[in-house]
C-alpha positions, 0 to 999 in steps of 0.5 A: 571748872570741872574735870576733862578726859579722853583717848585717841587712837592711831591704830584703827581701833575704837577708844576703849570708853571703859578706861575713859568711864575709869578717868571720869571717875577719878575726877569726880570730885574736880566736877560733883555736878555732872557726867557725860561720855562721847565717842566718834571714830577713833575718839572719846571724850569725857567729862565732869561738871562743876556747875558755876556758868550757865547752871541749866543742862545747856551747859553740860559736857561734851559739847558739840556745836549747833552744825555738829562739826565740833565736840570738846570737853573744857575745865576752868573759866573764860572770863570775857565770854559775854563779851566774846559770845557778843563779838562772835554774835555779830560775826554771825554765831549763834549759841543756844547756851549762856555757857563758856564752854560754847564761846570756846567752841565758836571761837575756834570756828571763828579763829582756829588755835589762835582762839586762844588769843581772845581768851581772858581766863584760865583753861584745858580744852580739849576739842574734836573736828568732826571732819578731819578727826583732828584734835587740838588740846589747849592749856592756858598762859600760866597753867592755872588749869592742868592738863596730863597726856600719857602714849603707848604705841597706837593711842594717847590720853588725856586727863585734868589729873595724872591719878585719872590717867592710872586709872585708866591703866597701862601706863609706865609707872617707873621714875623719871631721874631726871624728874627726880633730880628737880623734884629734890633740888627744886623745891618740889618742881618738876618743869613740863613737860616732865612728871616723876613718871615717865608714862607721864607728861604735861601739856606745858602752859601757853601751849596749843597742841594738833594731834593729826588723826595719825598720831603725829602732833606740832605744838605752838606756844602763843604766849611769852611776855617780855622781860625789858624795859618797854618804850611805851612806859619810858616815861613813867614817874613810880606812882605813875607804875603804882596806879598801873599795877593797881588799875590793872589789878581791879581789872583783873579781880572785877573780871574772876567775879563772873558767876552764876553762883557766890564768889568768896575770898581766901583770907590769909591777912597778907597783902595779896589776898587783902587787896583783893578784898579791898578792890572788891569793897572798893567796887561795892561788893557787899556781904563778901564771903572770906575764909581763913585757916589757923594750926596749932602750934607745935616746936614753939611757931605760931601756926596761925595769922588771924589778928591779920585776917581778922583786921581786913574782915573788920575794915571792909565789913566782910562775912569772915569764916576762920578755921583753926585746926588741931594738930591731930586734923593735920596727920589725920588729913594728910593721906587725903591731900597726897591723894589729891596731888596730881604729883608729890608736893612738899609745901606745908601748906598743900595740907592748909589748902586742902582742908581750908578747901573742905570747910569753905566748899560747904559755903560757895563754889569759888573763891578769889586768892592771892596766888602768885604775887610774890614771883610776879612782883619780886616779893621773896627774899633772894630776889635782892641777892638775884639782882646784885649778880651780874647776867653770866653768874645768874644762873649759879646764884639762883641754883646756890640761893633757891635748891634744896640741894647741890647735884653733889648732895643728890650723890650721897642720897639717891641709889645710883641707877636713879642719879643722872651723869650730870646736873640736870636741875642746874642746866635747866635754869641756864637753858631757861636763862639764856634765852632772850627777852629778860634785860637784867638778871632779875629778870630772867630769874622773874621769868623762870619764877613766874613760868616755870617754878610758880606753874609746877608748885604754888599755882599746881598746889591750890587747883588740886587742893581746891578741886579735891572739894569741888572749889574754884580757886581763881588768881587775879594777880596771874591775869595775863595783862597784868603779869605782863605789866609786872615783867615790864616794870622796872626791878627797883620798884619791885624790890623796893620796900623788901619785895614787892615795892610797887605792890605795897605802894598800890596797897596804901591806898586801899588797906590799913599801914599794919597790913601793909608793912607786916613782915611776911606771912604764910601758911605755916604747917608747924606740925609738918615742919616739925614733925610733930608725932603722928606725922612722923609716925606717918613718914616713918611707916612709908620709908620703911614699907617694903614697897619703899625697900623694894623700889630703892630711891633713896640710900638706906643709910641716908634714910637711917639718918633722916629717921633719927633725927626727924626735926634736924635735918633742913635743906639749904631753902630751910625745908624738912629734908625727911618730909621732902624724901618721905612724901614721895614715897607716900606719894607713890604708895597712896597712887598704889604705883609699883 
């Protein structure tokens, strides 16, 4: 886990390694441990290092192989690189390091782009052919692993953060409506390759990218599951499926405890998170570390689960840590967690991870964490709404049940040089729907879930959390083999039981009923949900800055009535349309963007 960066020239000048130095230093805190610079030709690569494989010097980055032919930068975890460095033994490679970082270079010695395909983890590499000067960029199946690239005419970078690229400077800095129209319907979201900037995209997931020396590139996307019913698991009875998800499960956790150094869990005392620390219990994991965050509450919710938390680090005899933050810690963190945000996030519970990061990076370097289940295994609510729909009006529901708002609401609240002609947000989930391999109509809105939304919100949440204290955050329920198990599995057993069937009656076998069958839990912010007073005073100052007044997103009269009613005001998802509005504005004030 670490941070990467670089720059590529097509004009026949150097890299300009001062604006490389600049991106290696904003992601200082993505890798506390190490710094390195390397340059050839018309390349430059630089490099952060959050030591947890191989922890010697041998590890550290750039890294260019024994023959010199290959140098890349690389941030996440291989998590089958004893077995790779094994198979690519035999194969006749042979490493002078125990690290993933050189598998991922032999590998692609070995294979090429499809290197990719061997690969059991999550991952952005970046990779330099001496001979060629070639490149090729990589980003992972679900995009647990961030990767940023920002062209002007004669040069492209790179970076694990988009801060990192304004750091390095001339970048286009003004807004992406059609960004903007998914960041305000979509709950935040905002699908690649796209940014809220329009200097800036996103390497999307399952993606490898060649840039030729000349500047032009070709993608290839090398993962896609599918979405239908698969003859190979015709025959199996519900418990059969139970036994599947959760063998495949244990595969998944055992695999994210390679390390050289402590793994610990993220406890909410859900069933996500719960399992995990059941399976790790169940494979003899003693003394297991878990950490669990609770806020005072505020407009009567409760902002704490702990009895939960607290149940599962008494069942299997964990060594629990729990943290509970008082209001004035929330307002008092917030401007720390937008500046770890590589794009504006509107979840409650990005303020949660950020300082439940702070306190658990002072005990172990990474963590386990029950990300991304729900939208594996159809655990929300609308998903029973989503699948009574016929496949042509899917897209209709899904807009009408998941947006924060209609593109005829955008009108009354956006400056009109910022409201594109059409509904772009709504055309998108067509688009994504329309494409073939999902079955049923809860399919294809599992599918846009698990692909799209879950990559550019929740999943994007915890990395930029997690590094901003040097903490791997890593996700077993997004393990590629069994995510592609889930999107085989039949929508009634992931709808049974309210949400997420196959998964509770995985979870009977190992957790205590109460966990099991508990209503929905999570991470609730209240002082943020309710605009507690020093939050407010917080949005209130950034919406009526003059940097704000100047910039003109919003319609002030939109605004005025926001402000005066700051607890009223809820989208048709049930967010806090002021916090939505205001915490763009506070974004692109922190990241000082003009």
């Amino acid at each position: 886990m670490c941070g990467l960066s670089g720059e590529i020239r097509f004009d026949g000048r150097r890299p300009d390694l001062a604006a490389v130095e600049r991106m290696s230093d904003r992601l200082a805190a993505r890798g506390p441990d190490g710094r390195g610079v390397w340059a050839r030709g018309a390349v430059a690569l630089g490099h952060r290092r959050l030591k947890i494989i191989d922890l010697s010097d041998h590890g550290a980055q750039p890294m260019t192989d024994a023959r010199g032919e290959i140098t890349g930068v690389f941030n996440g975890c291989v998590y089958n690189y004893q077995e790779l460095r094994a198979e690519l033994r035999r194969l006749g490679h042979h490493f002078e390091s125990t690290s993933d970082t050189e598998v991922v270079l032999k590998a692609y010695r070995q294979w090429g782009t499809a290197c990719v395909e061997h690969f059991y983890g999550m991952f952005a590499f970046a990779l330099v052919e001496h001979r060629t000067g070639r490149v090729v960029l990589g980003r992972d199946r679900l995009g647990i692993k961030p990767l940023y690239v920002a062209r002007t005419p004669g040069r492209l970078r790179f970076a694990s953060s988009l801060p990192a690229l304004l750091a390095a400077g001339d970048v286009d800095t003004s807004l992406d409506p059609v960004a903007v129209h998914q960041y305000l319907s979509w709950h935040a979201t905002v699908a690649a390759p796209r940014t809220v900037l329009n200097g800036v995209r996103k390497l999307p997931p399952a993606t490898v990218r060649v840039v030729e020396p000349d500047g032009a590139h070709h993608d290839h996307r090398y993962w896609q599951p599918s979405y239908t019913r698969r003859a190979e698991y015709a025959a199996m009875a519900p418990d059969e499926w139970r036994d599947a998800v959760l063998e495949s499960l244990r595969a998944a956790v055992r695999r994210r405890m390679v390390s050289d150094v402590q793994v610990g869990v993220l406890l909410s005392g859900g069933l996500d998170s719960s399992l995990i620390v059941a399976l790790l219990a169940d494979e003899g994991q003693r003394d297991l570390m878990t950490f669990s965050v609770g806020f005072e509450a505020e407009g009567g919710e409760e902002g704490d689960e702990f009895p939960y938390s607290d149940l599962v680090a008494r069942e299997f005899g964990t060594d629990h840590r729990r943290l509970m933050v008082p209001s004035h810690r929330v307002s008092a963190a917030l401007d720390g967690a937008v500046e770890a945000m590589s794009e504006p996030m509107i979840s409650h519970d990005v303020v949660a991870f950020y300082l439940l990061s702070e306190q658990v990076s002072k005990e172990v370097k990474v963590v386990q964490c029950g990300q991304g289940a729900d939208e594996v295994f159809a655990g929300y609510h609308w998903y029973p709404q989503l699948a009574e729909v016929a496949r042509e009006d899917e897209p209709d529901r899904y807009a009408e049940t998941y947006f924060d708002r209609s593109h005829a609401d955008l009108a009354r609240i956006l400056q009109p040089h910022l409201l594109p002609p059409d509904d772009v947000s709504s055309r998108f989930v067509k688009e994504h729907m329309a494409v073939p391999g999902a079955q049923t109509a809860l399919d294809a809105a599992l599918r846009l879930d698990t692909h799209v939304m879950l990559v550019d919100d929740p999943v994007k949440r915890v990395d930029n959390m997690t590094m901003a204290w040097g903490l791997e955050a890593r996700v077993p329920f997004l393990d590629h083999e069994l995510v592609e198990l889930a999107a085989a599995c039949p929508p009634e057993l992931k709808l049974a039981g309210g949400g997420k069937g196959v998964l509770k009656e995985a979870g009977r076998k190992l957790l205590p009923r109460k966990v099991v069958d508990r209503p929905k839990g999570y991470f609730p912010v209240p002082a943020v949900k309710h605009m507690a007073g020093p939050v407010l005073d917080r949005v209130r100052e950034a919406l009526e800055a003059p940097e704000a007044k100047k910039r003109g997103i919003f319609r002030e009269s939109y605004v005025a009535e926001l402000l005066a009613a700051p607890d009223e005001h809820r989208t048709r998802r049930g967010a806090n349309a002021l916090w939505q509005v205001a915490l763009l504005e506070i974004w692109l004030q922190t990241h000082e963007i003009k």
